[in-house]
C-alpha positions in Angstrom: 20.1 50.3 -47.2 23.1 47.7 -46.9 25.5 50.2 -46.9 23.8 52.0 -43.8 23.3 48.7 -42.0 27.1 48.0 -42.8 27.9 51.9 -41.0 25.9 51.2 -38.3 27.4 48.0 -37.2 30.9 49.2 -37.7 29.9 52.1 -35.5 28.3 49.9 -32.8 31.6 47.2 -33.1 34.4 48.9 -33.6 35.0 50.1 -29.7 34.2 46.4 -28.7 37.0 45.3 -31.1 39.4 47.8 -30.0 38.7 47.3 -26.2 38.9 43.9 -26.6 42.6 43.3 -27.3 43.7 43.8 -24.0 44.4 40.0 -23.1 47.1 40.0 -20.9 49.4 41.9 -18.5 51.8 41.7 -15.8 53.8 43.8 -13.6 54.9 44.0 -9.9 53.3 44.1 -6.2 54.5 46.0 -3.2 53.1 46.4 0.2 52.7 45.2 3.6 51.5 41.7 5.5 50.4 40.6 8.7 49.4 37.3 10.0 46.4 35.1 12.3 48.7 32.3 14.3 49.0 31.5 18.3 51.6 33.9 19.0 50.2 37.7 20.0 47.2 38.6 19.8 44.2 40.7 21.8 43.5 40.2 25.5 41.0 37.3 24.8 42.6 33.9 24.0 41.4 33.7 20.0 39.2 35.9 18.3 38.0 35.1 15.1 39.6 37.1 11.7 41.3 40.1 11.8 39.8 40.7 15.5 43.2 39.0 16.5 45.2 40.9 15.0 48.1 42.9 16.0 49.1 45.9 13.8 52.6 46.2 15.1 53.6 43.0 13.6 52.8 44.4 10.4 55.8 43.5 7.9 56.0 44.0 4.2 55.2 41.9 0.8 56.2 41.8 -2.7 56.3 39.8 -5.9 55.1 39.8 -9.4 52.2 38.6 -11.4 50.8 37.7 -14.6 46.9 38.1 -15.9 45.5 37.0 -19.1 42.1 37.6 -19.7 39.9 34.4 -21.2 36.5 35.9 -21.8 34.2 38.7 -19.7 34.0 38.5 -17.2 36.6 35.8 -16.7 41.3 35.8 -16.3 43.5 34.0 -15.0 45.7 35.1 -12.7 49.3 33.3 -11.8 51.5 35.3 -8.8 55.0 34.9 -7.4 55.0 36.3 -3.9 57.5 36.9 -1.1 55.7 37.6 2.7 57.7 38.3 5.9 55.3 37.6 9.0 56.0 38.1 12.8 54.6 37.7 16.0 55.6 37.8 19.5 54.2 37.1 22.9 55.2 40.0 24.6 53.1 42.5 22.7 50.0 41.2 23.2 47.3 42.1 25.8 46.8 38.8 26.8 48.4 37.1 30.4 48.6 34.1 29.5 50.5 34.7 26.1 52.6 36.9 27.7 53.9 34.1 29.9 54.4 31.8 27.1 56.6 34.6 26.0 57.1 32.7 23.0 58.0 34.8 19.7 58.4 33.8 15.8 59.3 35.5 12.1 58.5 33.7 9.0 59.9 34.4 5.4 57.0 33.1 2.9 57.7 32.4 -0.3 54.1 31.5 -2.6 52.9 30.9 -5.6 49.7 31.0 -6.7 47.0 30.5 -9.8 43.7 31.8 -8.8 40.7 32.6 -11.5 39.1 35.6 -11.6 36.0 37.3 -12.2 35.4 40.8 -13.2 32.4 42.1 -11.3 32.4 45.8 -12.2 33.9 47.5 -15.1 34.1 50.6 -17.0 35.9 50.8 -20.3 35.9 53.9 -21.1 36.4 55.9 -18.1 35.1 59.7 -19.3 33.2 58.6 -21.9 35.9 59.9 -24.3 34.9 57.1 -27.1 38.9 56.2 -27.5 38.7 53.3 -24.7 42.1 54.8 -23.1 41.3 54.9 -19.6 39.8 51.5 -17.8 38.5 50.7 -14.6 37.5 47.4 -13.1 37.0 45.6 -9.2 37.6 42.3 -9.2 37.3 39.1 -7.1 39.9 36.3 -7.6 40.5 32.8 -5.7 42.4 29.3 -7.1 45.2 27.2 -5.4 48.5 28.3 -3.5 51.7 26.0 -2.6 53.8 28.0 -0.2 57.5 27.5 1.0 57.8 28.5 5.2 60.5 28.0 7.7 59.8 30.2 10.9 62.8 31.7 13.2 62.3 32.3 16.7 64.7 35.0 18.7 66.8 34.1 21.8 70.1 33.3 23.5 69.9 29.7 23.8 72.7 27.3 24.8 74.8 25.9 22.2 74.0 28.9 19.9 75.5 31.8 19.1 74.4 34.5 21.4 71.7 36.7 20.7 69.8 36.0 17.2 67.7 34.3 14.8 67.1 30.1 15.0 65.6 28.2 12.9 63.0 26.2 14.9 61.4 23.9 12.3 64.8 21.4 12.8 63.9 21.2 16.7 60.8 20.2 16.4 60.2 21.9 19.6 57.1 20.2 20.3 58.2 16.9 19.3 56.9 17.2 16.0 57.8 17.2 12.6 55.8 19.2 10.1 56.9 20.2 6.0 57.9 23.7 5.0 56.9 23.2 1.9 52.3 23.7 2.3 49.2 24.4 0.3 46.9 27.0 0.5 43.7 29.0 -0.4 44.1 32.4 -1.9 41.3 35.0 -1.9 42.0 38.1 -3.4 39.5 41.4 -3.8 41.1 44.0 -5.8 40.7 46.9 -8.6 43.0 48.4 -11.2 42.9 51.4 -13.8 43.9 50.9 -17.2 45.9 54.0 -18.4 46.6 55.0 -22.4 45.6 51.7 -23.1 48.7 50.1 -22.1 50.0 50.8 -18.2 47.7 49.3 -15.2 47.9 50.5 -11.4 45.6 48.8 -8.9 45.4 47.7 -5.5 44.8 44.1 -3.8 43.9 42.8 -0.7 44.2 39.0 0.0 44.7 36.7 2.6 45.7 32.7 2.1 44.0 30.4 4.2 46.4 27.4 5.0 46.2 24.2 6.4 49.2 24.2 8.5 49.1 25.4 11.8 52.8 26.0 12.1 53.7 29.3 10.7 54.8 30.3 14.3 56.0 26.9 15.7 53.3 26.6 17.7 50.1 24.5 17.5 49.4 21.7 20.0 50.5 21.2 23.7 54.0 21.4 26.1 56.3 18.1 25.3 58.0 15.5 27.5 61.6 17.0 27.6 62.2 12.8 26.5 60.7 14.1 22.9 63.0 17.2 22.2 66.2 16.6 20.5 68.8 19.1 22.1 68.8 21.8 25.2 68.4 24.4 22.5 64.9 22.8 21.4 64.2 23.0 25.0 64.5 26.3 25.2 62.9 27.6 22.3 59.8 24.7 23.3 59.6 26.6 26.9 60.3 30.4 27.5 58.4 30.7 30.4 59.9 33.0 33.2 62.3 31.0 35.6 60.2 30.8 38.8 57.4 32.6 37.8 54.5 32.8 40.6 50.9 32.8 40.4 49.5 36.1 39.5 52.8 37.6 39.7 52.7 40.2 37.9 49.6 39.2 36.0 51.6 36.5 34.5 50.1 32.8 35.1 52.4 30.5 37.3 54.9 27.8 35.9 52.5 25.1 36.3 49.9 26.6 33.6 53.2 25.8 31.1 53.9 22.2 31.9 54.5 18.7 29.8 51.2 18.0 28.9 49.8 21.6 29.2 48.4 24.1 26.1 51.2 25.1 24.1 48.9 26.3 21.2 45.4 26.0 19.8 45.3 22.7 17.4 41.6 23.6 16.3 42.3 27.0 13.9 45.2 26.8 10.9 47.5 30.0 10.8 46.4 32.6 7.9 48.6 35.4 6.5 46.7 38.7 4.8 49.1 41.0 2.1 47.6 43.8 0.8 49.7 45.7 -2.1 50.2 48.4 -4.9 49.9 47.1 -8.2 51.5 47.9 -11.2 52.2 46.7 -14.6 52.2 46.3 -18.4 49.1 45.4 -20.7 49.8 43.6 -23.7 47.0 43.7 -26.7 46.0 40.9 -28.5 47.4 40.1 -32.4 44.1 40.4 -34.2 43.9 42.2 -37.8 43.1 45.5 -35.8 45.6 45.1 -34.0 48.4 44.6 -36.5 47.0 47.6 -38.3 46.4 50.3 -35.9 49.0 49.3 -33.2 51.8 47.3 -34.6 55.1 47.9 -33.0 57.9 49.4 -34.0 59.4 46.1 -35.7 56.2 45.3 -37.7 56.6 45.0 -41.3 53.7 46.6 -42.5 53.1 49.4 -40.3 54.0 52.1 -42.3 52.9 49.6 -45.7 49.4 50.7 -47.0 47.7 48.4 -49.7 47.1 49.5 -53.1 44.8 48.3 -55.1 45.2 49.6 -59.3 42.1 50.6 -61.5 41.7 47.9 -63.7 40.9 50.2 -66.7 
């Protein structure tokens, strides 16, 4: 009888045991990002979430990341991530945005270290009994601190011509905000687990910030006393020179003032990546472990233990 209760429970263990040692992996991200900020947009002045969104701004993402796994349902996550985001007032829909005519591009460097919980998962996906082949969906969220310094294109005086300035120096609306911000990452994602050891997946997130200049732009027009140079004056105002009521759809010069909207102060600026994931598992170093999977290098892998008759 003890001998078949001992069977049965090695039977109903041992794939727990051996599924178990995957507790970490890490790999790579690649894909594509798009921001929520002033500049752009739909025909309506702000639109909540993606509504606002313009897909021709879309620009690309990339980085790497680290998992290890505490206990089902439960890892933690840690990701390095570089995001390009864009915008300009002339795409959008909108009259009064294309009068602004204001345009920005942002290179976003973020960390993150976000927990997260496994709400579905499959193990053994075709119910081969080997545990090769995972799946699981995911939902992940933590802290973000995120490095940002947006460019705005023009040919302003003093510069060089045509190109890319760095507006966060001009403070162009007599301002002076940090490039250096914190964040909230949300993340939903799945990944398959492949002969035990290689992991593709795909993620969606998007960081809520609490910084509303990503694009330069949050509040209202300065007093040309605030700005700092005749370029910051031009990159603060890009309004058409003698631009007329209604002209062609475009509000008049008046609507762009000292003292006029510049931005909306009430919503922070949000950036969404979503990516291809790929990477690495590594499996835990428990007695199984050693035995069944040691690497190359191990000392006893190809060592079996002998025990003599002692008669």
């Amino acid at each position: 009888m003890r001998k078949l209760t001992l069977a049965f429970i090695i039977v109903l263990v041992f794939p727990l045991v051996g599924f178990s040692q995957y507790y970490f992996d890490y790999g790579m991200k690649l894909g594509v990002s798009n921001s929520l900020t002033d500049i752009g947009g739909l025909e309506q002045t702000a639109r909540p979430f993606v509504l606002d969104m313009k897909t021709q701004e879309t620009r690309w993402a990339a980085g790497f990341y680290g998992r290890y796994k505490l206990k089902d349902p439960w890892s933690i996550e840690a990701n390095l991530t570089y995001v390009r985001i864009q915008g300009a007032d002339s795409l959008s829909t909108n009259s009064g945005r294309r009068g602004r005519n204001l345009n920005f591009r942002n290179d976003i460097f973020q960390f993150s270290l976000m927990g997260e919980w496994t709400f579905f998962e499959n193990p053994d996906l075709g119910n081969t009994y080997r545990y090769e082949n995972a799946f699981a969906a995911y939902l992940a969220t933590g802290i973000a601190v995120f490095y940002q310094d947006p460019y705005g294109y023009g040919n302003p005086p003093g510069g060089h011509g045509w190109g890319w300035y760095n507006l966060q120096p001009l403070e162009t609306e007599g301002v002076h905000y940090h490039k250096i911000q914190p964040g909230i990452p949300i993340v939903l994602g799945f990944n398959f687990t492949l002969a035990k050891k290689y992991r593709i997946g795909w993620s969606l997130g998007w960081t809520k910030t609490f910084t509303d200049y990503l694009d330069d732009i949050s509040g209202k027009y300065p007093q040309p006393s605030q700005l700092t140079s005749p370029m910051a004056a031009y990159f603060s105002n890009r309004t058409r020179p003698n631009a007329v009521e209604e002209a062609d759809g475009l509000p008049g010069d008046n609507n762009y003032s000292p003292g006029q909207k510049r931005g909306d102060i009430t919503n922070y600026d949000s950036y969404l990546i979503t990516t291809i994931d790929a990477g690495y598992v590594i499996r835990g170093k428990s007695n199984f472990y050693r035995r069944h999977y040691g690497g190359i290098f191990s000392k006893n892998k190809y060592k079996v233990r002998r025990r003599r008759a002692k008669f």
